[in-house]
C-alpha positions, 0 to 999 in steps of 0.5 A, a space after each residue: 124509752 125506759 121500761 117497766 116490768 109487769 109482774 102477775 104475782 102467782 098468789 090470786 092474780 087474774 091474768 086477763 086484767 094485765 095486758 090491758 093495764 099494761 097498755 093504760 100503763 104505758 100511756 100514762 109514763 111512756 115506758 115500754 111495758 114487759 109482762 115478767 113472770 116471778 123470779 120467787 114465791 110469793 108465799 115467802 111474804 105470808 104472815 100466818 098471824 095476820 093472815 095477810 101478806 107483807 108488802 114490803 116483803 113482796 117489794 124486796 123479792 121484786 127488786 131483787 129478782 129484777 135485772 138492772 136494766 128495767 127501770 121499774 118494776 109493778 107486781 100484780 097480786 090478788 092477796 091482802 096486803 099489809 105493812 107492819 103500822 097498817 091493818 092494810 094496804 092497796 098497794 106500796 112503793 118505794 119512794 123514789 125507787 124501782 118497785 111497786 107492787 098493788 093488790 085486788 083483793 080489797 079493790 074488788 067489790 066481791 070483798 065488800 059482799 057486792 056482786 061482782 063489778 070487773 069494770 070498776 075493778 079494772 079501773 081501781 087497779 089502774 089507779 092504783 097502780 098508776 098510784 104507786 109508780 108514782 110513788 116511784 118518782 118520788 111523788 107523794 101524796 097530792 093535796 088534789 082530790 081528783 089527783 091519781 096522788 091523793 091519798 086513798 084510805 078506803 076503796 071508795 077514796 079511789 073510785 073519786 079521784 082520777 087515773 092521771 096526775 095533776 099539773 104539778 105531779 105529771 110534770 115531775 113525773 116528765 121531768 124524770 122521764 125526760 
């Protein structure tokens, strides 16, 4: 059974949502789940111009203060996140790779000027980290509507697919677990 690092990134993430994900995680690849702290300051990823925080940057701090032995690794944010051709992002991974990382911020309906919903707001991260470590198995975006695969532009976008994968991507996803 391999094992997957879940780092809270210490730039707004909330600490009770990570155990509980980590379980729903866990399920979802059977990998064993380790909660991690940071090995690095998140705020190295803060682009004052944008006011946001550069995902990939984020990405390469985890990979690199990462040991070898995890064979992934999820940081937790509650910040805004972005990559350079995008005004934002829920997350992002490396295709194939090690590292995901995902963010609440615009997961949460409090964003929107909504009341506070902290159920919807777990499942969202659920999906969306489920998402990106799929990514990490070098799954892209599924044509499935209800895949955890498809692509999601807006937060609603992930409030109609599901937390699971589709036939064809779970069975990728076994294949390399196996």
């Amino acid at each position: 059974m391999g094992l997957l690092r879940l780092v809270p990134l210490h730039c707004g993430t909330r600490a009770p949502l990570l155990a509980p994900l980590g379980e729903r995680l866990q399920t979802a690849f059977g990998l064993s789940v380790q909660l991690a702290t940071p090995g690095f300051d998140c705020e190295v990823a803060f682009d004052g111009s944008r006011g946001q925080y550069n995902s990939r940057v984020l990405l390469s701090q985890l990979l690199q203060s990462t040991p070898p032995d995890v064979t992934r690794v999820l940081g937790v944010a509650g910040v805004d996140l972005f990559i350079p051709v995008l005004t934002y992002v829920f997350g992002e991974a490396q295709l194939g790779g090690r590292a995901a990382v995902v963010s609440l911020h615009r997961l949460d309906d409090e964003m929107y000027g909504l009341p506070a919903h902290p159920k919807r707001l777990f499942e969202r991260l659920v999906t969306e980290a489920v998402h990106e470590l799929g990514h990490t198995y070098g799954l892209v975006h599924c044509h499935d509507d209800r895949c955890v695969m498809a692509s999601s532009t807006y937060v609603e976008d992930i409030d109609l697919k599901s937390d699971r994968f589709c036939a064809r991507c779970l069975a990728t996803v076994r294949a390399d677990t196996t």
